[in-house]
Structures are given as C-alpha cells and as structure tokens.
C-alpha atoms as an extended CHARMM CRD file, in Angstrom:
* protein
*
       182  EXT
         1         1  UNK       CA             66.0270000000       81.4710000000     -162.5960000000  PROA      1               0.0000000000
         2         2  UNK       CA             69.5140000000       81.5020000000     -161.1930000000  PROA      2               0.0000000000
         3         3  UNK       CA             72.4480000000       79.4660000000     -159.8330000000  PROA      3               0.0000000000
         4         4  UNK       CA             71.9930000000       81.5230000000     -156.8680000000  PROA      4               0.0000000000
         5         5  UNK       CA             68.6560000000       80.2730000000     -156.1490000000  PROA      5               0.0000000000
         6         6  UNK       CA             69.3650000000       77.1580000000     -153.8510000000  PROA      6               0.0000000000
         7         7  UNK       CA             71.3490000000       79.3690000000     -151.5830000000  PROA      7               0.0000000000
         8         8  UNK       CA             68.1700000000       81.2100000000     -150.8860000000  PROA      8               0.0000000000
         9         9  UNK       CA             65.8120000000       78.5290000000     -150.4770000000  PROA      9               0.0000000000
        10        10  UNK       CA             68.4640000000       77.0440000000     -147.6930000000  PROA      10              0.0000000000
        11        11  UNK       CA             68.4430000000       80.0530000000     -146.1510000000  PROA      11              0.0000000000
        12        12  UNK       CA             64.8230000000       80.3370000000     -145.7210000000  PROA      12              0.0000000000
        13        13  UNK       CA             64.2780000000       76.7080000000     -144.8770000000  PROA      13              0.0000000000
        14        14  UNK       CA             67.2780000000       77.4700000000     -142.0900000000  PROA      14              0.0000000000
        15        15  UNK       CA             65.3060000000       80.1020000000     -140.5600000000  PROA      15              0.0000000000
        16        16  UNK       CA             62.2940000000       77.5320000000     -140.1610000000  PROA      16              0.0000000000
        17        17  UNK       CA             65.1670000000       74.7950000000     -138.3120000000  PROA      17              0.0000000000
        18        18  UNK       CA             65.1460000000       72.8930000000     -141.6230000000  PROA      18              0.0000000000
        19        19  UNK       CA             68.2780000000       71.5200000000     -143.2890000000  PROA      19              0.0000000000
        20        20  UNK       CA             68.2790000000       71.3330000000     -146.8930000000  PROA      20              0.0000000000
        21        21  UNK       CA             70.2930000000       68.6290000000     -148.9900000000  PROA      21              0.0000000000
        22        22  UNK       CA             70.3900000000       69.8190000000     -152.5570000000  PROA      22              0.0000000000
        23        23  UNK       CA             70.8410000000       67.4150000000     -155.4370000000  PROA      23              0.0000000000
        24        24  UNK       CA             74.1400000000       69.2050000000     -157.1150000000  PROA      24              0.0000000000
        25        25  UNK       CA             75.5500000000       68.1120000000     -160.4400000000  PROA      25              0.0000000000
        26        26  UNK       CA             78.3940000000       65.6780000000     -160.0080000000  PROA      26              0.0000000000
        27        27  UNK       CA             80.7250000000       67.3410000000     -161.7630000000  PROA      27              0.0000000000
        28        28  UNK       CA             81.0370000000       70.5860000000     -159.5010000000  PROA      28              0.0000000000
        29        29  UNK       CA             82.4760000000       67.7400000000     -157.1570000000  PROA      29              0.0000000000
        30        30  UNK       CA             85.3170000000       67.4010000000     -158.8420000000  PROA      30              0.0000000000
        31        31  UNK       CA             86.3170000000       70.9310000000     -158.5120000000  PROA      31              0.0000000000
        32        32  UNK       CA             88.3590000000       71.1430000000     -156.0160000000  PROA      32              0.0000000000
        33        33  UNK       CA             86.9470000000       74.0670000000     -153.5050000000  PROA      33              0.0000000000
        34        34  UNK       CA             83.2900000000       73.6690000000     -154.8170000000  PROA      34              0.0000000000
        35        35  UNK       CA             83.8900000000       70.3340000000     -154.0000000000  PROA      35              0.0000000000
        36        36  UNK       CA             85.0920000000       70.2870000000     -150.9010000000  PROA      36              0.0000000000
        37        37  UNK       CA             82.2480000000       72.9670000000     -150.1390000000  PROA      37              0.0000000000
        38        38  UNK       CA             79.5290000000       70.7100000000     -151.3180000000  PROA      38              0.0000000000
        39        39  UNK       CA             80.8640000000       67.3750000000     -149.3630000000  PROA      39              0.0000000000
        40        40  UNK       CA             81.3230000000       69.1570000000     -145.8080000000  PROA      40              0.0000000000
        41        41  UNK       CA             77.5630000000       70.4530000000     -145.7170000000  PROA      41              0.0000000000
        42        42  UNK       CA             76.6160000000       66.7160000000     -147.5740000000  PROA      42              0.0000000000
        43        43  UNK       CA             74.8720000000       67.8500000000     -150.9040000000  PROA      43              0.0000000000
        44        44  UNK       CA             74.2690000000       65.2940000000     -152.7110000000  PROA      44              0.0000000000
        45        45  UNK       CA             75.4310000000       64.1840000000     -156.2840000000  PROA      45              0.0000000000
        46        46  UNK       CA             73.5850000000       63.9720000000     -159.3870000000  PROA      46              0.0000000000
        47        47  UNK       CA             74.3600000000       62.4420000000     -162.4340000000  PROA      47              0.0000000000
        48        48  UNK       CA             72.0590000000       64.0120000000     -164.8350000000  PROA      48              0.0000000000
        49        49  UNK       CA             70.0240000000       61.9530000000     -167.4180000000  PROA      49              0.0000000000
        50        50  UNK       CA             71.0840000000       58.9360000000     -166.2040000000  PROA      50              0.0000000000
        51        51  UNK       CA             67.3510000000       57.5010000000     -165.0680000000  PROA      51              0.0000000000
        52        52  UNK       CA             69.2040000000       56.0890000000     -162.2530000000  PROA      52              0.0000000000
        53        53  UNK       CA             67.3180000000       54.2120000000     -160.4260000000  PROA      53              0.0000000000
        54        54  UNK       CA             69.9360000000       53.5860000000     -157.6280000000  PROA      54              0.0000000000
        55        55  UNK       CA             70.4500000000       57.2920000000     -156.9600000000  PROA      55              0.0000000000
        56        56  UNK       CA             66.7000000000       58.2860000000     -157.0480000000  PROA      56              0.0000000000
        57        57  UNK       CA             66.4100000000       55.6410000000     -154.0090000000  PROA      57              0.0000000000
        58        58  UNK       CA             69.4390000000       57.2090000000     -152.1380000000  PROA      58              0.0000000000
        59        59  UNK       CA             67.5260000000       60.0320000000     -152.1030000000  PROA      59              0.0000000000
        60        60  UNK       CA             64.2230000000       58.7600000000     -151.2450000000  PROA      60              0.0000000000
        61        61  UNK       CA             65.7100000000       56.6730000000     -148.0070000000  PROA      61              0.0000000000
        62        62  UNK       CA             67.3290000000       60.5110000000     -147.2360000000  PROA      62              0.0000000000
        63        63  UNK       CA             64.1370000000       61.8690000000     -147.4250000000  PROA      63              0.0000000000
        64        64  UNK       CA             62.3050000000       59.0920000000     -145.7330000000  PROA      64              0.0000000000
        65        65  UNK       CA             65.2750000000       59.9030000000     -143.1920000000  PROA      65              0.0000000000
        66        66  UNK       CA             63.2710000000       63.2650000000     -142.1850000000  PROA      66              0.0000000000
        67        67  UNK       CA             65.9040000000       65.4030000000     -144.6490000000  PROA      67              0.0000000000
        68        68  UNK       CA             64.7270000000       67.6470000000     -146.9480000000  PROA      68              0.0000000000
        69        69  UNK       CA             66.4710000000       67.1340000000     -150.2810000000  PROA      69              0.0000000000
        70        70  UNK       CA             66.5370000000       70.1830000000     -152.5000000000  PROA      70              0.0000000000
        71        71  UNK       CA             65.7210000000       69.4840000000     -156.5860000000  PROA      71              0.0000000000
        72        72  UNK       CA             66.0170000000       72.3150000000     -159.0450000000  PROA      72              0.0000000000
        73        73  UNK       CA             62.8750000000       70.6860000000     -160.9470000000  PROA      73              0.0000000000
        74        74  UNK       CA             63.3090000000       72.9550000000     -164.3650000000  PROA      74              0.0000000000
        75        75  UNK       CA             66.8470000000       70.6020000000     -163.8940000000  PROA      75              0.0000000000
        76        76  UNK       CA             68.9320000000       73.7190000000     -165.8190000000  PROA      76              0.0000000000
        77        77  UNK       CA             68.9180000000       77.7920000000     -165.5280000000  PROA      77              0.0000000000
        78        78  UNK       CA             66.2550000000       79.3090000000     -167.9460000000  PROA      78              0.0000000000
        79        79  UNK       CA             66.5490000000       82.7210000000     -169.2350000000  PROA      79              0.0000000000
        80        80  UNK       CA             64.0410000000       84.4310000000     -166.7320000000  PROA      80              0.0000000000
        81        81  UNK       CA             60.9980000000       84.8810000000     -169.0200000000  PROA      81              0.0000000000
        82        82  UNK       CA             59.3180000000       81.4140000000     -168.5830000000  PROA      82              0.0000000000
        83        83  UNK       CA             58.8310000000       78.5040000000     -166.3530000000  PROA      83              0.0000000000
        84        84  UNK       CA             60.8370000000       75.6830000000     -168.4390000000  PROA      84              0.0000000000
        85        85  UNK       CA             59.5680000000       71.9250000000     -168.4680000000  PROA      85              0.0000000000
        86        86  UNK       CA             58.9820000000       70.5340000000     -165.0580000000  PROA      86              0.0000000000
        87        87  UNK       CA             61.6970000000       67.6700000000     -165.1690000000  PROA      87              0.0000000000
        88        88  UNK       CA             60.2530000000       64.2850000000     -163.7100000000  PROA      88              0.0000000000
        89        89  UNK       CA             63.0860000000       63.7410000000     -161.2380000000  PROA      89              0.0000000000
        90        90  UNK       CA             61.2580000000       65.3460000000     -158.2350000000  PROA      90              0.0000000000
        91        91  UNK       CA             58.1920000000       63.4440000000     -158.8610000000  PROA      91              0.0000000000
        92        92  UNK       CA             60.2100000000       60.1320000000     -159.1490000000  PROA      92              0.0000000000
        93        93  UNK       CA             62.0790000000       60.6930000000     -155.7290000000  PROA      93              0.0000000000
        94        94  UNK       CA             58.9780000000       62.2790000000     -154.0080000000  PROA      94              0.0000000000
        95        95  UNK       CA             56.8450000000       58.9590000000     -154.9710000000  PROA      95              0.0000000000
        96        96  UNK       CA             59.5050000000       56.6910000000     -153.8800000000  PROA      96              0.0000000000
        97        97  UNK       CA             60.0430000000       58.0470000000     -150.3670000000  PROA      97              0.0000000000
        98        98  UNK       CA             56.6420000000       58.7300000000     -150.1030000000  PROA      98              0.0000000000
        99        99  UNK       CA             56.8700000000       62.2010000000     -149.0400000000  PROA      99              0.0000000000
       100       100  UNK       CA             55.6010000000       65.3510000000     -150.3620000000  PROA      100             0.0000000000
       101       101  UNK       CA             56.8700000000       68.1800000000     -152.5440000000  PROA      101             0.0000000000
       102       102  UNK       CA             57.1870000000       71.6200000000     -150.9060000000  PROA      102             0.0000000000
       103       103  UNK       CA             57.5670000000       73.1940000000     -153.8300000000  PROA      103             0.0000000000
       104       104  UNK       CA             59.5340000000       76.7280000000     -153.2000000000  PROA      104             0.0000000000
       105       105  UNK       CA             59.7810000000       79.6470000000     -155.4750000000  PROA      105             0.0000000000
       106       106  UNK       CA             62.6200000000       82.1250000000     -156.4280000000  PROA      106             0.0000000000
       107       107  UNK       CA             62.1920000000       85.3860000000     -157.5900000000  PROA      107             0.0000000000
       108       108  UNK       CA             65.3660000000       88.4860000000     -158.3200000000  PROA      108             0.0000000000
       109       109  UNK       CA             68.3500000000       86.2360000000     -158.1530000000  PROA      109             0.0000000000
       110       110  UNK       CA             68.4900000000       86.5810000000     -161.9980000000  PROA      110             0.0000000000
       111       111  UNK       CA             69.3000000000       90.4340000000     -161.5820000000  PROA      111             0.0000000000
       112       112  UNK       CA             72.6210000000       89.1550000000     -160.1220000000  PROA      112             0.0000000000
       113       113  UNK       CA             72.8920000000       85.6250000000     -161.5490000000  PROA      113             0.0000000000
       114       114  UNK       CA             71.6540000000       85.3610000000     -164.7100000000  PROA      114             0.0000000000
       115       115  UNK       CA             71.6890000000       82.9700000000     -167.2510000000  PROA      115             0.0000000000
       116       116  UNK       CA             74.2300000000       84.9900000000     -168.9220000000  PROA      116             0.0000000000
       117       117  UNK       CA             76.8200000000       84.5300000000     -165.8270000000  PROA      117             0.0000000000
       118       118  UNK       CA             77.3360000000       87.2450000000     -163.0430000000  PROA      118             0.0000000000
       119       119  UNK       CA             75.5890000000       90.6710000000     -163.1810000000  PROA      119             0.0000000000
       120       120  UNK       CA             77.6140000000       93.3450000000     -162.0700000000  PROA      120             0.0000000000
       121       121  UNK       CA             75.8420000000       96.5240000000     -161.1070000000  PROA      121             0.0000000000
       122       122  UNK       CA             72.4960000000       98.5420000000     -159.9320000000  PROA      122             0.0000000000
       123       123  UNK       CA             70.7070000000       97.4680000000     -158.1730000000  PROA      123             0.0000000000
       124       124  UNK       CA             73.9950000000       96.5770000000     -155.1560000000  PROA      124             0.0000000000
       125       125  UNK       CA             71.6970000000       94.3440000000     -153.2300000000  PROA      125             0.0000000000
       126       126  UNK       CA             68.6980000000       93.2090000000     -155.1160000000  PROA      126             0.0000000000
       127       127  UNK       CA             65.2260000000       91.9880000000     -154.0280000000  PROA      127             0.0000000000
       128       128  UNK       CA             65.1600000000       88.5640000000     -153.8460000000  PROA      128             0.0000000000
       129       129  UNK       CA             61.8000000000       87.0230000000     -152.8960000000  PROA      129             0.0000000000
       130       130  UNK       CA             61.3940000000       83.2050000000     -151.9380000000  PROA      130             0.0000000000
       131       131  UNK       CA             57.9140000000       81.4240000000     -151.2380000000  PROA      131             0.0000000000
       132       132  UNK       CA             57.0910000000       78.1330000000     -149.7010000000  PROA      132             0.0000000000
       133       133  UNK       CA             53.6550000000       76.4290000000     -151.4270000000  PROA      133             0.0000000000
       134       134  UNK       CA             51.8850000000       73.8010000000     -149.7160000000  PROA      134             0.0000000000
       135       135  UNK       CA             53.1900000000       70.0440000000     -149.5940000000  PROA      135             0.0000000000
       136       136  UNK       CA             52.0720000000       68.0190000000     -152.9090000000  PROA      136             0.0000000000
       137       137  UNK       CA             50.9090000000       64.2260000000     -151.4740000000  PROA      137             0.0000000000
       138       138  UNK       CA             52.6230000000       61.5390000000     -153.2990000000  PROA      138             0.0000000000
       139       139  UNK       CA             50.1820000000       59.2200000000     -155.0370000000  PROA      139             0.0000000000
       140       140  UNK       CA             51.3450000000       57.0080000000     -157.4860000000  PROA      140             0.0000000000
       141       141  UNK       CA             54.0640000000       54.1170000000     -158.1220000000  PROA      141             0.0000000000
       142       142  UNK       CA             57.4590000000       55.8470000000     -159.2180000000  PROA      142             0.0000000000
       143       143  UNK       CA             57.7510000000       53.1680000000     -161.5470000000  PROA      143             0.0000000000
       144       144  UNK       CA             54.7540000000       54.5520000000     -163.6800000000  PROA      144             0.0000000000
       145       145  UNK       CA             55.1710000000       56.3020000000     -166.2410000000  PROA      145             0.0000000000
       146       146  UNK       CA             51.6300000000       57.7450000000     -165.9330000000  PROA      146             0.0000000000
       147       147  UNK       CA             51.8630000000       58.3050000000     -162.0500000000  PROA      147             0.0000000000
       148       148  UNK       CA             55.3670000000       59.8750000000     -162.4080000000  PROA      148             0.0000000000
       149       149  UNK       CA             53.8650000000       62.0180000000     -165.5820000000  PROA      149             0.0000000000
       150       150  UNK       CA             51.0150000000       63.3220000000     -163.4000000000  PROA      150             0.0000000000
       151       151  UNK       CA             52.9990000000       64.2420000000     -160.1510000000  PROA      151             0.0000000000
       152       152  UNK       CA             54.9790000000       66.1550000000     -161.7660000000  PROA      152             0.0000000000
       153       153  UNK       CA             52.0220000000       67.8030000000     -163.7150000000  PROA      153             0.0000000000
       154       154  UNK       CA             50.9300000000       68.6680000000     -160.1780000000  PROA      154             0.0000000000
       155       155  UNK       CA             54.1730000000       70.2890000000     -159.4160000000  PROA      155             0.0000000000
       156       156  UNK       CA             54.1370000000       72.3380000000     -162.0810000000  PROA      156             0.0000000000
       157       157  UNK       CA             51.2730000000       73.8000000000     -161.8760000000  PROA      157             0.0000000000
       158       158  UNK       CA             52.0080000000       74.5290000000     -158.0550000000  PROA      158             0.0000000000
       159       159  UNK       CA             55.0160000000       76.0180000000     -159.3060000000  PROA      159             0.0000000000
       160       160  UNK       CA             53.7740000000       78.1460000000     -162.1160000000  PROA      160             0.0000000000
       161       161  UNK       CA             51.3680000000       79.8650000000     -159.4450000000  PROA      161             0.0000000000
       162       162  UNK       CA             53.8120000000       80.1920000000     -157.1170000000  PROA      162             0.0000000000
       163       163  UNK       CA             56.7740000000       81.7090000000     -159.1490000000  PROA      163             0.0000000000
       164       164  UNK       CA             53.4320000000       84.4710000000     -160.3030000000  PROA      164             0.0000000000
       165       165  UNK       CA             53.0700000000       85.2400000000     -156.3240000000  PROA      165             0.0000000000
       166       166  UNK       CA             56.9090000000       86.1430000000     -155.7260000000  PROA      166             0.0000000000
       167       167  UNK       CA             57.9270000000       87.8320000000     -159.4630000000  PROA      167             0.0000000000
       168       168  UNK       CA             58.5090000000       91.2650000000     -158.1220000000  PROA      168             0.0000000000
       169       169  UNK       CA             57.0000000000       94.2480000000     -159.9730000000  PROA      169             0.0000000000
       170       170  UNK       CA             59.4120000000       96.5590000000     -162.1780000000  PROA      170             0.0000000000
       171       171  UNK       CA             62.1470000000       94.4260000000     -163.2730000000  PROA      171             0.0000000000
       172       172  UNK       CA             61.1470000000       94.2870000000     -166.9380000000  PROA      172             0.0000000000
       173       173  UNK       CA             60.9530000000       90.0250000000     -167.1310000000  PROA      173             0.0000000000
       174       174  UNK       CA             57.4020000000       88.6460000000     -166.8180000000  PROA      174             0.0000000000
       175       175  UNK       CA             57.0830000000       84.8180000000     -166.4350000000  PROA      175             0.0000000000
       176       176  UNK       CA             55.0400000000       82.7460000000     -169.3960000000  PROA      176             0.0000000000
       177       177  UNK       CA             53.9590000000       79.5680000000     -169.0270000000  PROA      177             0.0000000000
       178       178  UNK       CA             54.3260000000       76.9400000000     -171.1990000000  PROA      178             0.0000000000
       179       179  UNK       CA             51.3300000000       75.9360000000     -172.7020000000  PROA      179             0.0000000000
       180       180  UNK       CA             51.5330000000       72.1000000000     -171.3990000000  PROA      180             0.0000000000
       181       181  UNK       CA             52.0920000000       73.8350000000     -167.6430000000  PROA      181             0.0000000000
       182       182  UNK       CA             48.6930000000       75.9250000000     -167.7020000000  PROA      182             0.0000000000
C-alpha cells in the first residue's frame, strides 16, 4: 500500500529477534544516501523484470542461510483500494531455497505514504497495523511454470485474507480483490 510498508514489517519482525533483508530496487542504490543506507544494513538489490535466474538464487542461498528476505510481492505501490497481481518472484525464490512464505500484511501506511507521494496532515501519527500469516510450504520446482503459477496462487490468497484482517475501520479505502485472487 505504501513505500513505508517494509519499514514496518522490519520493525515487527525485530521485535520477534528476526532480521529482515528486503529485496530493494537497484536503482535507489545509486542514490547516494539511500544508498549508502541500504548497503550498511545489507538489503539486497533487485533488478526488476529481469527473470534473473542468478539473483533469484542469491536470494534463495540467503534464505537457505536462516535470513529472512523481505519481497514486496504486488512488486509496485497500488492505489490502496485493491490487492494488485501477486508477482511470481516470491514464489520463485521461496521454491528455490525451499523455505516458506510468511506472508505479512500492511495496513494505514497509505494515510502517510500514498501512492500519490507524502501525506501531510491529520491524522499526526496514524494507525498502522501489521500481521504475520502462517508459513506457506514450498512445493514445486521453481523452474515450473505451473508450480511457480500455483505458489504464488497460494500466496495470494493468504494475502488477500490477511490484508482483510488488518484494514482498519473508518479510513474510507476498502480492499477488492481481483477476481483471479478470490
């Protein structure tokens, strides 16, 4: 829903001991703060639409490594109103380490961090609600199309229920689902 929303899920995975690595697009890398910010606590590159098979196993070994690696599986910042398509990326990485997706849910950031850009005004300091759902097994070959296709049919689904558990109440923006999610 937001930019903002992978500094909340690393805060609540910190508070459980947990270290999250978040794939981050390469260019905010070359920026020169952001940059230096996303190197010194080692997020990790992405080069978007490649199908990169080379990076998706960096990742996996990380993960296999005991890291948790953070994916923003909608892969871009929606408008609020609906869950976009679940990108296969996550599935891809999760079925090559053979780990599980935790997937994690955001809910208010977009009433600072829209879309739009930065949202100055009421509400100061608003509600932000994150939820944890439980692991997704890997079962599949990552290489397969059809395996890859119905992980991440799995994850969406888990995450379409769990963004409906944490939308808070009275801030106007109701979440559809995309007919191929339900």
């Amino acid at each position: 829903m937001s930019v903002l929303d992978p500094v909340f899920v690393v805060f609540a995975a910190s508070r459980r001991g947990r270290v999250v690595r978040y794939l981050t697009v390469s260019d905010a890398f070359d920026q020169r703060v952001v940059g230096w910010g996303l190197r010194r606590v080692q997020q990790i590159p992405l080069r978007r639409g490649m199908g990169d098979w080379e990076a998706i196993e960096e990742v996996a070994a990380i993960v296999r490594g005991g890291a948790l690696a953070g994916i923003s599986a909608e892969g871009t910042v929606g408008d609020g109103r609906e869950l976009l398509p679940i990108q296969k990326g996550a599935a891809r990485i999760a079925l090559a380490a053979g780990a599980p997706i935790i997937p994690a849910a955001v809910w208010g950031t977009q009433a600072r961090w829209s879309k739009r850009g930065p949202q100055l005004g009421p509400p100061i300091r608003p509600t932000v609600a994150v939820a944890f759902g439980r692991p997704i097994p890997p079962a599949g070959d990552p290489r397969s199309r059809a395996d890859v296709r119905a992980h991440t049919d799995r994850l969406a689904s888990a995450l379409g229920s769990l963004v409906d558990s944490v939308r808070l109440p009275g801030n106007g923006l109701a979440i559809e689902r995309p007919s191929d999610q339900t």
